[in-house]
C-alpha positions in Angstrom: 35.2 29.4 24.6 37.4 26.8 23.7 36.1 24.4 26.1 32.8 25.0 24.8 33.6 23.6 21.5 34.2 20.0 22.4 30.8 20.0 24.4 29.4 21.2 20.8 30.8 18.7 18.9 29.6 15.8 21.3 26.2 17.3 21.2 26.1 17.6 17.5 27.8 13.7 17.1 25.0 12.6 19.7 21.8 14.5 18.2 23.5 13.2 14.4 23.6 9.5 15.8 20.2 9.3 17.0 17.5 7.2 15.0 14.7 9.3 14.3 11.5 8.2 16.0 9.3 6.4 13.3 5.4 6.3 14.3 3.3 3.5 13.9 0.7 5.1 11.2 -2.5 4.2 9.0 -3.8 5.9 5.7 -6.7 7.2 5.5 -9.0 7.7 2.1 -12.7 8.6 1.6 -15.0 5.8 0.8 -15.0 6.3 -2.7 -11.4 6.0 -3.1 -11.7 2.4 -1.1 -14.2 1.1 -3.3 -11.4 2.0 -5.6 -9.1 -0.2 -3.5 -11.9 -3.1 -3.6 -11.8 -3.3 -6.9 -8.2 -2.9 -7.8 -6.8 -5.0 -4.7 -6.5 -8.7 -3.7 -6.8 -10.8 -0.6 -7.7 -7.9 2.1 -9.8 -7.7 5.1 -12.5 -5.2 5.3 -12.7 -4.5 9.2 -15.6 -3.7 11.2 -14.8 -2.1 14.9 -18.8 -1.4 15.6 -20.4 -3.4 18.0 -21.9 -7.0 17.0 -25.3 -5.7 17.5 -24.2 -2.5 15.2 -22.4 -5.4 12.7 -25.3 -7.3 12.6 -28.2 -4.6 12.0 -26.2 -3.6 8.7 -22.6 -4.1 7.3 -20.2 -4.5 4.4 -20.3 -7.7 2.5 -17.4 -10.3 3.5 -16.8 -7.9 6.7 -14.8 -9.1 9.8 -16.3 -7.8 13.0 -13.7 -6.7 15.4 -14.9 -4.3 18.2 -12.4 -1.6 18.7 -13.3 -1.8 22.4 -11.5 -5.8 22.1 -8.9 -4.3 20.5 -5.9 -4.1 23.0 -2.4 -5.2 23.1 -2.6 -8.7 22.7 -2.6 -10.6 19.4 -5.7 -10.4 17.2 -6.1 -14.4 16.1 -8.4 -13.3 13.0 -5.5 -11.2 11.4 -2.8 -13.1 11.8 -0.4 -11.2 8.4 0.2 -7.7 10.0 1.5 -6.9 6.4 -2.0 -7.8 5.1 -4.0 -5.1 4.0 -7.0 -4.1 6.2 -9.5 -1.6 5.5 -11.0 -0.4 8.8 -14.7 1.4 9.0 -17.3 1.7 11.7 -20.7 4.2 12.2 -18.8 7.6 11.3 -15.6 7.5 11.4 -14.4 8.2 15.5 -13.8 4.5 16.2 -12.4 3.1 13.0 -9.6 6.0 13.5 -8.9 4.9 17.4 -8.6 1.2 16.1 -6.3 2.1 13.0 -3.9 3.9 15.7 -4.4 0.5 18.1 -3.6 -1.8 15.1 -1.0 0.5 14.1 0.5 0.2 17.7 0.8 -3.3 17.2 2.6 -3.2 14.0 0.1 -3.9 11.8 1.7 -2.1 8.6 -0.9 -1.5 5.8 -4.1 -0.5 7.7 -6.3 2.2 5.5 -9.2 3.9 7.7 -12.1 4.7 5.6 -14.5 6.1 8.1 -17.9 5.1 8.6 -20.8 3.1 7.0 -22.9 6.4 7.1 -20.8 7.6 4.3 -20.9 4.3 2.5 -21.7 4.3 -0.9 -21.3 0.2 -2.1 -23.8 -2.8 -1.0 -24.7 -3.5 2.4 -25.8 -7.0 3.9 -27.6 -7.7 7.5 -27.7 -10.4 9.7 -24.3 -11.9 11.4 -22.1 -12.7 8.7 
C-alpha cells in the first residue's frame, strides 16, 4: 500500500497540472434577439453561408456572402478581425451552425449563429449585393 501512494500523488500532481481543454465555440440567439444586437451593436458583419444563387434570390441588407461549403481551413480575406463580431445565418439554420463551428475552429472569437432567413423577421433585399 505504501507504494501505492506515491503513484497517487503523481497522478493527482499530473491530472491537477493539466490545462483544461477550451473549445472553440459560437453563441447562438433567435432572430429576434439579433435584431436586438443590430440595433444595439456597431461595426459587425452579418454573414451569409447560403449559396450565391440562394444570396442573390433574397438576403439581409449589407450581407456578406460566404458559402459555408468555401469555408475551410485557410484564411477568410473578407473577415480579416477574428475578434470582430459576425452574425452568421443561412436558409434554416443547419449550415449557419456548421460554419459557426468552422469559423470557431479557426479562432474566430465572437461569432453569434442566428439560424435561418426562413425565421427572419427584419427587411430583406434581392439581387447580388
Amino acid at each position: 500500500m505504501r507504494k501505492l501512494v506515491p503513484l497517487f500523488a503523481a497522478l493527482l500532481l499530473i491530472a491537477g497540472c493539466a490545462a483544461p481543454v477550451q473549445e472553440n465555440s459560437y453563441r447562438q440567439v433567435t432572430a429576434e434577439e439579433a435584431v436586438a444586437l443590430m440595433e444595439k451593436e456597431s461595426g459587425y458583419i452579418i454573414l451569409d453561408v447560403r449559396t450565391a444563387q440562394e444570396y442573390s434570390e433574397k438576403h439581409i441588407p449589407k450581407a456578406v456572402n460566404i458559402p459555408n461549403e468555401s469555408i475551410g481551413t485557410e484564411e477568410i480575406p473578407a473577415l480579416p478581425d477574428k475578434n470582430q463580431l459576425i452574425l452568421v445565418y443561412c436558409r434554416s439554420g443547419n449550415r449557419s451552425k456548421q460554419a459557426s463551428e468552422k469559423l470557431a475552429a479557426l479562432g474566430y472569437t465572437n461569432i453569434v449563429e442566428f439560424g435561418g432567413i426562413n425565421s427572419w423577421p427584419g427587411e430583406t433585399v434581392s439581387g447580388e449585393g
